[in-house]
N, C-alpha and C positions, 0 to 999 in steps of 0.2 A: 158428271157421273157416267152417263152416255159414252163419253170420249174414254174415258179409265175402262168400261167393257170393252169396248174395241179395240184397246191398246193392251190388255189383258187376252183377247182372243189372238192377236198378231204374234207376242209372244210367246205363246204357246204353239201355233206352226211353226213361229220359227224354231222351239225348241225341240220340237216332233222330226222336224224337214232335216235338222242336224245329227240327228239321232237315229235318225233311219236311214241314212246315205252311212256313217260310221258302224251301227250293228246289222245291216242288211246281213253279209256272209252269216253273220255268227249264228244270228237269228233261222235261219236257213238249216248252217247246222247243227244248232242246238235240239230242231225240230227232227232233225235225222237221228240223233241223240236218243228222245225219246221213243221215236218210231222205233230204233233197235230194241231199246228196252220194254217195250210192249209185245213189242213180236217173240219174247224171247220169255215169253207170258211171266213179262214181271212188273212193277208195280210204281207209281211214284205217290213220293209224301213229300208235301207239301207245308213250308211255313215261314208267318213273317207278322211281324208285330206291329199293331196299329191298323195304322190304315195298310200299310203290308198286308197284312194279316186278312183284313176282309178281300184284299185280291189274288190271295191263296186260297181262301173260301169259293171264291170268285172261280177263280180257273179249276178248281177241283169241281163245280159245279159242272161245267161246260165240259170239263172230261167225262165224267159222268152221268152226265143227264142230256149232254148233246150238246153240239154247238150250233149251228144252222141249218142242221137236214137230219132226218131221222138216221139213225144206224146205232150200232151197239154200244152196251158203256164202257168206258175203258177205265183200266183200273188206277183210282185215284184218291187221297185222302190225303182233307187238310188238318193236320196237326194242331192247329189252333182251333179249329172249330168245335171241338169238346172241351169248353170251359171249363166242366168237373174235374177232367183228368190232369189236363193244364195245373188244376189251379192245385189238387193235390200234391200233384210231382213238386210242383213251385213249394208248396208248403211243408214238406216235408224233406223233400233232399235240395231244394233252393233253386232260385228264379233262373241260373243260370241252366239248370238240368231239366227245364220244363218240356224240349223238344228232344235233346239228348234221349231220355229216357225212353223216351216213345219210340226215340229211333234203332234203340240198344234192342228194345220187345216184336215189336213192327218187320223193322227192316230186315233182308235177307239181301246177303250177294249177286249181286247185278240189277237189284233196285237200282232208281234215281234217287233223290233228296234235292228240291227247287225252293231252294231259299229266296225270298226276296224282300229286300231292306233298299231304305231310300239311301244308306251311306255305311254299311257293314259294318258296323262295328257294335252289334248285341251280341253282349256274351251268351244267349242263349243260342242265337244263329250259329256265333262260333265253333261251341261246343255238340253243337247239330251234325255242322261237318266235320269234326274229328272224329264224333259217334258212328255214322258214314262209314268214314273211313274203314276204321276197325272192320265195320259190318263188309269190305269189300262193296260200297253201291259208290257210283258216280254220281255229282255233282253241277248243279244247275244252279248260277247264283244271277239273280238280278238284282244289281247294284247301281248306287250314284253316287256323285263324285269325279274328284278330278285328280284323285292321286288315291293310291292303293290304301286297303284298309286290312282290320283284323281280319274278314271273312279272306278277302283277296289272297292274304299271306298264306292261308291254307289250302288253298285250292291246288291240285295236280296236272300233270300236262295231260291224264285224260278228263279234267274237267272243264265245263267254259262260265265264263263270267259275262254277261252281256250288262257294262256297265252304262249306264244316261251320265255322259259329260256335262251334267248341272249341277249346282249347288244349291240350288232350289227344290225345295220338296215337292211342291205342287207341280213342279214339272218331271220329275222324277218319277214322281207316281201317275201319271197323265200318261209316260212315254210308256212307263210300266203295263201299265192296263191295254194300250196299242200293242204292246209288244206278245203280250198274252193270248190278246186277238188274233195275231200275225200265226203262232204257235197251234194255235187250235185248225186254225183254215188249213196249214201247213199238213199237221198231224192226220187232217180227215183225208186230203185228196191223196197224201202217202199212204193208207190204209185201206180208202175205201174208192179213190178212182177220184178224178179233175170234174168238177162243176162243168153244166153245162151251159155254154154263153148264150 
């Protein structure tokens, strides 16, 4: 049992150490991304199903409520995290328009919308980012996999995709949440000035 943790922990740097040498740039500029679209006092909405889903929760927290040092909240909201509305929309105009919808009401021109799925292919993400679209806001999809998916297919040459080269979920969602982390440190010292060493 012993041996299966440690060989379960090596795994996962290695799957982290691969993934971070491959989306370092993007990640970088995905963060300059949203640094524009803040500065330009607009907004992002956020969403992702499952365990996605609570790391949409996740990162919309840490925009909002801080991430490692006091400073102001920036503007951020997870789309899943209103179960009611969710479940409304899902129940009435169907599971695929559950973020659609929100995003059709919500969103304005030069929002974001940061999808994040272990393997793109929820028709509700899909139809997230064609709602998006319509609205004029750019796109932020974190993805995994090793070859293009539904979400991928829709995405434009102003939007980025920072996909985790696994097919494993748990490491997909592991790189996900590092990568979330990397975004928020990114976001504070472009907004608010570099840590002091």
């Amino acid at each position: 049992m012993e041996q299966r943790v440690v060989t379960l922990f090596h795994q996962s740097i290695e799957a982290t150490m691969n993934a971070g040498e491959l989306l370092a740039p993007l990640i970088a500029e995905a963060s300059e991304m949203i640094v524009h679209t803040l500065l330009a006092e607009n907004k992002l909405l956020i969403c992702g199903n499952g365990l996605s889903g609570a790391l949409s929760q996740s990162f919309s927290a840490q925009l909002m409520g801080g991430f490692e040092r006091e400073r102001p909240g920036l503007p951020a909201l997870a789309l899943n995290g209103d179960a009611i509305t969710s479940g409304t929309v899902a129940r009435n105009h169907g599971r695929a328009e559950s973020y659609a919808r929100q995003v059709r009401a919500l969103g304005q021109p030069g929002d974001l919308l940061v999808i994040i799925s272990t393997d793109g292919s929820d028709s509700n993400l899909v139809q997230a980012i064609r709602a998006a679209h319509d609205r004029e806001m750019g796109v932020l999809a974190l993805t995994g996999g090793e070859s293009d998916s539904d979400c991928t297919a829709l995405l434009d040459v102003h939007d980025i995709e920072l996909r985790v080269p696994s097919l494993v979920a748990s490491e997909v969602h592991q790189v996900h949440l590092l990568t979330l982390f990397c975004l928020c440190d990114l976001i504070d010292s472009s907004l608010f000035g570099g840590y002091e060493e």
